[in-house]
C-alpha positions as CSV (number, residue, x, y, z in Angstrom):
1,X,7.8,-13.9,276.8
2,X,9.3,-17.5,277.6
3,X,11.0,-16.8,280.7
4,X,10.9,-19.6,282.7
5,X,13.7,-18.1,285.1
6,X,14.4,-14.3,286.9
7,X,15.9,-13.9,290.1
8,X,19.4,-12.7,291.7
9,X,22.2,-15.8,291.9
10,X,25.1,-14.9,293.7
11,X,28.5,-16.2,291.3
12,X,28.9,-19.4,293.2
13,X,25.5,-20.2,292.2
14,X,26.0,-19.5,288.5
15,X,28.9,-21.0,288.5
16,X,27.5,-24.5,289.7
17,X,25.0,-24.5,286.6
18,X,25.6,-26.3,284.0
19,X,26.9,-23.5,281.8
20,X,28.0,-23.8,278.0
21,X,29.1,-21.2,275.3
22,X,27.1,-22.4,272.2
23,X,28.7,-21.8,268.6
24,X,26.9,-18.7,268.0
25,X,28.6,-16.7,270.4
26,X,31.3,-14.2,269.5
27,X,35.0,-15.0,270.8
28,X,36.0,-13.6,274.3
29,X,37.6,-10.3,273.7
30,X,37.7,-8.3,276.6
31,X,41.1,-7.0,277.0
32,X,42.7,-4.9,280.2
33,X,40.7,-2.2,281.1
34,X,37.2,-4.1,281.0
35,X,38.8,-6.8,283.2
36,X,40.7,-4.1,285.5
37,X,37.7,-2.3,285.4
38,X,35.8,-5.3,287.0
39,X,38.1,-5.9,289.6
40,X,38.7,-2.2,290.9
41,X,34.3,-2.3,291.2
42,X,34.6,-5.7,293.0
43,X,37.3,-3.8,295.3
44,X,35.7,-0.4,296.1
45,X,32.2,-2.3,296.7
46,X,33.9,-5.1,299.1
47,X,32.9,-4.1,302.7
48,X,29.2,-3.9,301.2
49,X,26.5,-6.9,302.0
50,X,25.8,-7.7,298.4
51,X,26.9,-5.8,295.3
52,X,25.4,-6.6,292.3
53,X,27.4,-6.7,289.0
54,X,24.9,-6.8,286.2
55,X,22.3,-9.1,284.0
56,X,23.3,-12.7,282.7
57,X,20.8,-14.0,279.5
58,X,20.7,-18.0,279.3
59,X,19.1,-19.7,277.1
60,X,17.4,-23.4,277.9
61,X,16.8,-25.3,274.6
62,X,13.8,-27.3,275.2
63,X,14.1,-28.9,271.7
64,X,17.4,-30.7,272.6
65,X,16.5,-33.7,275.1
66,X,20.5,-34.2,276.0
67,X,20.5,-30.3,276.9
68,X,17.2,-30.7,278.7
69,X,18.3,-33.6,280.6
70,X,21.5,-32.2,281.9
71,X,20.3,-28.9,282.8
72,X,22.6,-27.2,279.8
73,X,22.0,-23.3,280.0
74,X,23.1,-21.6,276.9
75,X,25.0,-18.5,277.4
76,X,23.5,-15.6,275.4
77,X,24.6,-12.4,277.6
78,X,27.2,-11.9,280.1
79,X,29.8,-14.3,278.4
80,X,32.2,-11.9,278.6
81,X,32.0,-10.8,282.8
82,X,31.1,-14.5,283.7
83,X,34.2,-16.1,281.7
84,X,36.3,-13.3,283.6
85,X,34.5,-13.7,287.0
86,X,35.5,-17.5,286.7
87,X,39.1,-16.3,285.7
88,X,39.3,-14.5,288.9
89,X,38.0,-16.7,291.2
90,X,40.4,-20.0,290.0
91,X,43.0,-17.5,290.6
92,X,42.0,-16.4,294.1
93,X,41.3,-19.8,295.1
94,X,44.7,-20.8,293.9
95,X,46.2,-24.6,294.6
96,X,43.0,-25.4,297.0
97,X,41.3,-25.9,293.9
98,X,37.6,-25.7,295.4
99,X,36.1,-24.1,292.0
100,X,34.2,-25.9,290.0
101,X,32.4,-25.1,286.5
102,X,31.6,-26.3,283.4
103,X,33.1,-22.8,282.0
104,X,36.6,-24.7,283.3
105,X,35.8,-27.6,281.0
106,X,34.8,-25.9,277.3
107,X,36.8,-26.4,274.9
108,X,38.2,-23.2,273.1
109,X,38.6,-22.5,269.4
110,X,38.9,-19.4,268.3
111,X,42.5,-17.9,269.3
112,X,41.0,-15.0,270.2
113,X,39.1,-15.9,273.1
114,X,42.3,-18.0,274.0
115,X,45.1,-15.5,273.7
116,X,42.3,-12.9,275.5
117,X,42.1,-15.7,278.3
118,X,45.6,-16.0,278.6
119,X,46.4,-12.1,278.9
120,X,43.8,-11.6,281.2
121,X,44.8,-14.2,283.8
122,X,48.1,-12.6,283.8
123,X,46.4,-9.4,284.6
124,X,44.2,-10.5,287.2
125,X,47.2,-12.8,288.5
126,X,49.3,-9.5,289.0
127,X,46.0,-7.6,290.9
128,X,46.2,-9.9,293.3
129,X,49.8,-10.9,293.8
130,X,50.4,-8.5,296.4
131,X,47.4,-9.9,298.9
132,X,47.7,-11.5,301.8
133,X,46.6,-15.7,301.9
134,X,43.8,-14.4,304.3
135,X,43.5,-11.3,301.7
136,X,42.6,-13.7,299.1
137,X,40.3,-15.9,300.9
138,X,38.4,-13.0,301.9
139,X,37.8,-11.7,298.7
140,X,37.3,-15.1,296.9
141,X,34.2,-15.2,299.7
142,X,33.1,-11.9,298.5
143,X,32.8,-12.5,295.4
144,X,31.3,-15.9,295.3
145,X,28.7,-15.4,298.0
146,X,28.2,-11.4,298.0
147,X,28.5,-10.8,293.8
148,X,25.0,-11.3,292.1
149,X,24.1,-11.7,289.1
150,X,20.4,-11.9,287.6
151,X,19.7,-14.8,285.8
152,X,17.2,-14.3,283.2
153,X,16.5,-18.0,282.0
154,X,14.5,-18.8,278.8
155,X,13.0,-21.3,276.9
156,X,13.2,-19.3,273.2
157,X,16.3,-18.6,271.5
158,X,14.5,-15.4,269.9
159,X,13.1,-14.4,272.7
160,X,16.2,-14.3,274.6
161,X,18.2,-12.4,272.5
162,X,15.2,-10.0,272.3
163,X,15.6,-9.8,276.3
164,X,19.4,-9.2,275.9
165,X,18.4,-6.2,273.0
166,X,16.3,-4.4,275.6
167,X,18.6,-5.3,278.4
168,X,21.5,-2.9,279.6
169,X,23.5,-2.0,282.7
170,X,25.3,0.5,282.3
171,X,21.8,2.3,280.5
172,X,23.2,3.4,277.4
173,X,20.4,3.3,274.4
174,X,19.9,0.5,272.2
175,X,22.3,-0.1,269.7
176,X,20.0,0.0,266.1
177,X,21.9,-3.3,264.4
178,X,20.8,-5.7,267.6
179,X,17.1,-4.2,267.8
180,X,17.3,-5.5,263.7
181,X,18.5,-9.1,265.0
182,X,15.8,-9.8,267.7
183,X,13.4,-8.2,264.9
184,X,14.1,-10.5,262.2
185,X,15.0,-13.6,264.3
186,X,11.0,-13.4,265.7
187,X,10.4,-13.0,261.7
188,X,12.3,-15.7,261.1
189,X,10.5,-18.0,263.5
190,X,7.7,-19.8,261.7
191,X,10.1,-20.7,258.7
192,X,13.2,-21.9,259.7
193,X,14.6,-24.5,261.6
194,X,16.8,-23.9,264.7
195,X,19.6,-25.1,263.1
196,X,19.6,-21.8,260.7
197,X,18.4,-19.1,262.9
198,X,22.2,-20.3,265.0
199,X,24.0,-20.1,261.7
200,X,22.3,-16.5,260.8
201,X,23.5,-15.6,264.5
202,X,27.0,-17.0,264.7
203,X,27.7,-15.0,261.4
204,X,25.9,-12.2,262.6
205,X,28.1,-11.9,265.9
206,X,31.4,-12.6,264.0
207,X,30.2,-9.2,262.0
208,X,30.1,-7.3,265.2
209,X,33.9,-8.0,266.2
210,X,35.6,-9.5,262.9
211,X,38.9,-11.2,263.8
212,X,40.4,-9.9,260.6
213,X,40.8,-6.5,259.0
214,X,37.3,-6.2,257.4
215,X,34.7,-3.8,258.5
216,X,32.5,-4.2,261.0
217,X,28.9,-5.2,261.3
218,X,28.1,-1.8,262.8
219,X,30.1,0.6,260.0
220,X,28.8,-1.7,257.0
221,X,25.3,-1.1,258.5
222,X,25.6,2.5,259.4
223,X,28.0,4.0,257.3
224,X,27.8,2.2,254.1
225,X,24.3,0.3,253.7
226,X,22.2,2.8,255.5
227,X,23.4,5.8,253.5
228,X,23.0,4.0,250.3
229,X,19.5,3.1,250.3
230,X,18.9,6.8,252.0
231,X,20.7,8.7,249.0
232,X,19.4,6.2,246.3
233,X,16.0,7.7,247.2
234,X,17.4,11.1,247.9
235,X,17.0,10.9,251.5
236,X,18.9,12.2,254.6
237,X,21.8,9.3,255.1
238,X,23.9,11.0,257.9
239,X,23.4,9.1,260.9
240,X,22.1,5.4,261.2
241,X,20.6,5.0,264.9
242,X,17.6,3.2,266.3
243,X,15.3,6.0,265.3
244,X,15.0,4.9,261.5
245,X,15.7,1.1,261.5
246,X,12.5,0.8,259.4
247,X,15.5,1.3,256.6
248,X,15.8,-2.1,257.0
249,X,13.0,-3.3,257.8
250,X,10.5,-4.7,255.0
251,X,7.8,-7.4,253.8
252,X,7.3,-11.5,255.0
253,X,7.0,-13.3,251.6
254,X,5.3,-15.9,253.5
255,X,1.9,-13.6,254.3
256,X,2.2,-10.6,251.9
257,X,-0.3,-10.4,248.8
258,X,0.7,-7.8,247.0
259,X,0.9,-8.1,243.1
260,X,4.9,-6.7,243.3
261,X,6.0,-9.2,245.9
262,X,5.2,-12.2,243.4
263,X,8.7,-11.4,241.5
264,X,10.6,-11.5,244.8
265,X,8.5,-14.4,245.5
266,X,9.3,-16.6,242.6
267,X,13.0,-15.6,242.8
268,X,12.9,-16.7,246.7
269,X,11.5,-19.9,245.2
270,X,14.0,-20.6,242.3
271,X,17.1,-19.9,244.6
272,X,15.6,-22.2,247.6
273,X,14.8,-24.9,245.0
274,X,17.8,-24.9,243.2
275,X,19.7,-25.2,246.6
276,X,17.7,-28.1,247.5
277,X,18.2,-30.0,244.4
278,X,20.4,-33.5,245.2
279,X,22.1,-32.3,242.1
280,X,23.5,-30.0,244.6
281,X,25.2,-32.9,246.5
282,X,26.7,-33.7,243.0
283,X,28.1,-30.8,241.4
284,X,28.3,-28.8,244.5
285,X,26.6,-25.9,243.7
286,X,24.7,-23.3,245.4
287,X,23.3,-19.9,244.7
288,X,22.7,-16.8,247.0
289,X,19.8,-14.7,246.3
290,X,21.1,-12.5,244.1
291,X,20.3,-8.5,246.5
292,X,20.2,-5.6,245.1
293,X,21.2,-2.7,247.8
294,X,18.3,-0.9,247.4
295,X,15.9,-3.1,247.1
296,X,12.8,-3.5,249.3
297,X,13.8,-5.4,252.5
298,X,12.7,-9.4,252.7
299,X,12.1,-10.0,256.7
300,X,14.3,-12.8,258.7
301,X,17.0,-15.3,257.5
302,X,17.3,-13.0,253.6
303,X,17.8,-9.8,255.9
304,X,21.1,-11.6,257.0
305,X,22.2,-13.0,253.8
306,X,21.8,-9.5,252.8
307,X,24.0,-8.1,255.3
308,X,26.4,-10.7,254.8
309,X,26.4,-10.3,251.1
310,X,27.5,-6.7,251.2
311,X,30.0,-7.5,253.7
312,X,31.8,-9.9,251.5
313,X,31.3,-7.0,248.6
314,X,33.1,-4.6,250.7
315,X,35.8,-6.7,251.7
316,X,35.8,-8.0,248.0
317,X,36.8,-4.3,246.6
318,X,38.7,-2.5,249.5
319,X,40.2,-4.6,252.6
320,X,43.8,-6.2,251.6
321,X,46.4,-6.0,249.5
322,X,44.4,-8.9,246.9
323,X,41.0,-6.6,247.0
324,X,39.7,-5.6,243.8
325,X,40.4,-1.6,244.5
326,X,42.9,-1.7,247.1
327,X,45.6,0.0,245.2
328,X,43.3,2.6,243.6
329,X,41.8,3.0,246.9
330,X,45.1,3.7,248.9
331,X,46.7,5.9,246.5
332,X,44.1,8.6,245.8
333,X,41.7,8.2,248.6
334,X,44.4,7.4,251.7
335,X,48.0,8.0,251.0
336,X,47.7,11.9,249.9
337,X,48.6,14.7,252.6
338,X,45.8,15.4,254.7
339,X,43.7,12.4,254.0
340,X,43.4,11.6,257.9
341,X,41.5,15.1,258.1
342,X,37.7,14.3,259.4
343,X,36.4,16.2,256.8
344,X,38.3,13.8,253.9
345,X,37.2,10.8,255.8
346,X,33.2,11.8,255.3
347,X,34.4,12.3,251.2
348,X,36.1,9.3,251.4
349,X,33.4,7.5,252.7
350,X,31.1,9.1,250.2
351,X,33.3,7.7,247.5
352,X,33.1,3.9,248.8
353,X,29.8,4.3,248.5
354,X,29.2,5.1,245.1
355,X,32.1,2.6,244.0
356,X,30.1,-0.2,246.1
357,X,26.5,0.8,244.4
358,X,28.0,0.8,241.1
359,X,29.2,-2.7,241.9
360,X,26.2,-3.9,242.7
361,X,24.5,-2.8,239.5
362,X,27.1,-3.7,236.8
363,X,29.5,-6.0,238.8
364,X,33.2,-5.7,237.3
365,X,32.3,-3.9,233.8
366,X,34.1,-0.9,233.7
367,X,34.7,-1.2,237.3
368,X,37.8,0.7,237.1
369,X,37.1,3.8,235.0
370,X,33.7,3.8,237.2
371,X,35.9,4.3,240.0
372,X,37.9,7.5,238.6
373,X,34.0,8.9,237.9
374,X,33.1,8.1,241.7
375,X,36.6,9.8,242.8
376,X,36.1,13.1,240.8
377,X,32.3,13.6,241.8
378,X,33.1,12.9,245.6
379,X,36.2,14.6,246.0
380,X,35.1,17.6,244.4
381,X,33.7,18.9,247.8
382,X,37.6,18.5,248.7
383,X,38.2,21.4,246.4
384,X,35.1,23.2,246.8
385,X,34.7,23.6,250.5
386,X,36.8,24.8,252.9
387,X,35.9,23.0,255.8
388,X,33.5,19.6,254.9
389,X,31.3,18.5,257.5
390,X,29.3,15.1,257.0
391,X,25.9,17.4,256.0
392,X,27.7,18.6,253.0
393,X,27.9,15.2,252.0
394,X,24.6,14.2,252.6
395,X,23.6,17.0,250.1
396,X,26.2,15.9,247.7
397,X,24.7,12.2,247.4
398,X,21.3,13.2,247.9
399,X,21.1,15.7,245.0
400,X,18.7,14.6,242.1
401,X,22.0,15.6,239.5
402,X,24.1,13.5,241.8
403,X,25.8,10.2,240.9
404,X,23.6,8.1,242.9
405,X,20.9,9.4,240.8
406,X,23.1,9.2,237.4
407,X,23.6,5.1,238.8
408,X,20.1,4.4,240.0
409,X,18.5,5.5,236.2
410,X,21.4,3.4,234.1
411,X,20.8,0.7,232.3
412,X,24.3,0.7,230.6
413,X,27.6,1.5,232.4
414,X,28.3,3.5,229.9
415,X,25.4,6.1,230.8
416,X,27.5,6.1,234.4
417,X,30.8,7.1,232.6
418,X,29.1,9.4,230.6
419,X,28.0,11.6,233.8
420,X,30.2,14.7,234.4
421,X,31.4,15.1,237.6
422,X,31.5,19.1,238.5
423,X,35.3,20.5,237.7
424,X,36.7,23.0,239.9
425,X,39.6,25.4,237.9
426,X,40.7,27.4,241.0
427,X,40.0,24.8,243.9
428,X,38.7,27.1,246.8
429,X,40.8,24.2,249.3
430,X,44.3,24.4,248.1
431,X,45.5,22.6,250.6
432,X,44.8,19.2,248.9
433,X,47.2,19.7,246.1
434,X,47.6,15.7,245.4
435,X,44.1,15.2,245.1
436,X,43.8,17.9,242.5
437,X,46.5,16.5,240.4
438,X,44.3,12.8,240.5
439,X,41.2,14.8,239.7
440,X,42.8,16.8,236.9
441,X,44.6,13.4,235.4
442,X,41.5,11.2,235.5
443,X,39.6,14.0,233.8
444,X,42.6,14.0,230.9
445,X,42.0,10.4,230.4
446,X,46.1,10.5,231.5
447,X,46.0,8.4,234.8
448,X,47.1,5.0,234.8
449,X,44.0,2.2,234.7
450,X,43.8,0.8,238.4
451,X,44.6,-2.5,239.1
């Protein structure tokens, strides 16, 4: 590993380093309690020689010579606690003004991180209102020549954000979706340029905290991609954790010689060439490689278009009043009595699924009476079970009669609307009335086509 840096630096230290927030990096977004939480440690830890407050990542880009010559240091972890350290600090110090960083000096966008930045120097500005000039002074001290931080400092962009992946203070495991990033960023190494491994991880940390309503990077992973590609092969799809990434891991088309990869190859090569055309600068058009959710997984920059591909498919079909399913979605899956239950939540769940992997297959066709097959096949377990817990589910989808099965062998949507969902007469849950009526109406043929 490129480390070219690793050793405690006190803040005022850190803060005299040529610091910068590069593109990539998700908005600042802690909100009161992380930053109250920081200041009552910083408090109860004062009258110690040297309290240390955590792990900051930096990355120094060796390929950029204006970087390299002014001592840039990327920030890849600890944005958040340095940008609020810094915060603190310019407040304590007040009008002598003695603080000095290039965090001061960058240049915002995302109103986010500014309206996060605003509310939190309000809150820090009211934690220490009520202390004393000398109060202030002495604390300031504290925490610019007592606080540490280590600085890990490296030389690879991969390799750092493979240190911040095995890298945690607080000790709580690794989170699956960021071992996945470092893995397929070192995959990604020997084919791409720079330039695109940023993009892949700007996008990438705009997944894990969207700033609109969409899903998140983590529940798209876990709780929509992961369960599809378990239950497409009739697999356990419960639980998505750092124990069975290998769901999405897969082959390098650049070093694997085996006869089935040469389709995926040639398709690789037609999207990369068409892309590359100068027609392209003409008619302005470009094509994404055209994923299939359970398809085998292609290591580095195509395991984030895929990611990102069935994020904008979710979105697409369910988030917003303009999505493709919203209306459907809200009226028989959210709005009836009960729906909140955590029982209806694993059913609905079960039902986005199998509307998203009939999507994928057949796009649009029949998209809506698809959707009235998914609904009755899911919530049946509504009316069959009592209580529903996420392992009846699992069973559900997995079974080899199932839906997923049904969607997986068609070659025609009309083999999927030919599939019979099971029919409950005398629901054993009666306490779901409204979704027995939906049931019973799209089995009539009598329920109004979805918009």
């Amino acid at each position: 590993m490129a480390i070219v840096f690793h050793q405690p630096q006190t803040i005022v230290q850190l803060l005299e380093k040529s610091l910068t927030i590069p593109e990539y990096q998700r908005p600042y977004k802690w909100q009161a309690k992380h930053v109250n939480q920081l200041i009552d440690d910083i408090f109860n830890h004062r009258t110690k020689p040297c309290y240390r407050l955590g792990t900051v990542v930096l990355h120094q880009d060796k390929e950029s010579e204006r970087e390299a010559e002014k001592g840039i240091l990327n920030i890849v972890d600890g944005q958040q606690r340095l940008l609020t350290l810094t915060l603190l600090c310019t407040i304590l110090d007040g009008e002598d003004k003695t603080i000095s960083s290039s965090l001061l000096e960058h240049k915002f966008e995302s109103s986010v991180s500014i309206e996060n930045l605003k509310n939190n120097a309000q809150i820090v500005s009211e934690r220490v209102a009520s202390l004393q000039a000398t109060e202030k002074q002495a604390l300031l001290n504290f925490v610019l020549h007592k606080c540490e931080l280590v600085q890990v400092t490296l030389d690879d962009l991969s390799e750092a954000f493979q240190f911040f992946d095995s890298q945690n203070a607080r000790g709580k495991a690794l989170a699956p979706h960021d071992l996945l990033k470092a893995y397929h960023l070192r995959e990604m190494m020997d084919s791409t340029e720079q330039t695109e491994r940023l993009h892949h991880v700007s996008l990438w940390e705009q997944g894990v905290n969207p700033d609109d309503d969409s899903a998140d990077l983590h529940t798209i992973m876990g709780e929509f991609l992961f369960r599809m590609r378990r239950w497409i092969d009739g697999d356990y799809g419960i639980q998505f954790s750092r124990h069975n990434i290998e769901v999405f891991k897969g082959i390098n088309l650049g070093n694997t010689q085996y006869a089935y990869v040469d389709a995926m190859l040639a398709l690789d090569y037609a999207v990369e060439t068409f892309n590359a055309d100068p027609a392209r600068k003409w008619d302005k058009q470009t094509k994404g490689y055209p994923f299939q959710v359970g398809q085998v997984m292609i290591n580095g920059k195509r395991f984030f278009e895929y990611i990102q591909h069935y994020m904008g498919i979710h979105t697409s079909l369910f988030v917003g009043n303009e999505a493709r399913l919203s209306a459907f979605v809200y009226e028989h899956a959210v709005k009836y009595n009960g729906s909140n239950r955590k029982g209806d939540s694993y059913v609905r769940n079960l039902f986005l699924c199998a509307v998203m992997y009939y999507y994928d297959k057949f796009g649009d066709v029949e998209l809506d009476k698809a959707a009235q097959i998914c609904y009755r096949w899911a919530y049946h377990l509504r009316l069959e079970l009592q209580r529903i817990g996420m392992e009846s589910v699992d069973n559900h989808a997995k079974d080899r009669t199932g839906l997923f099965r049904a969607i997986s062998k068609a070659v025609h949507p009309q083999q999927v609307l030919n599939f019979q969902p099971p029919y409950i007469v005398k629901p054993n849950f009666t306490n779901a009335s409204e979704v027995q009526t939906s049931i019973e109406k799209m089995k009539s043929g009598k329920l109004h086509e979805p918009s």
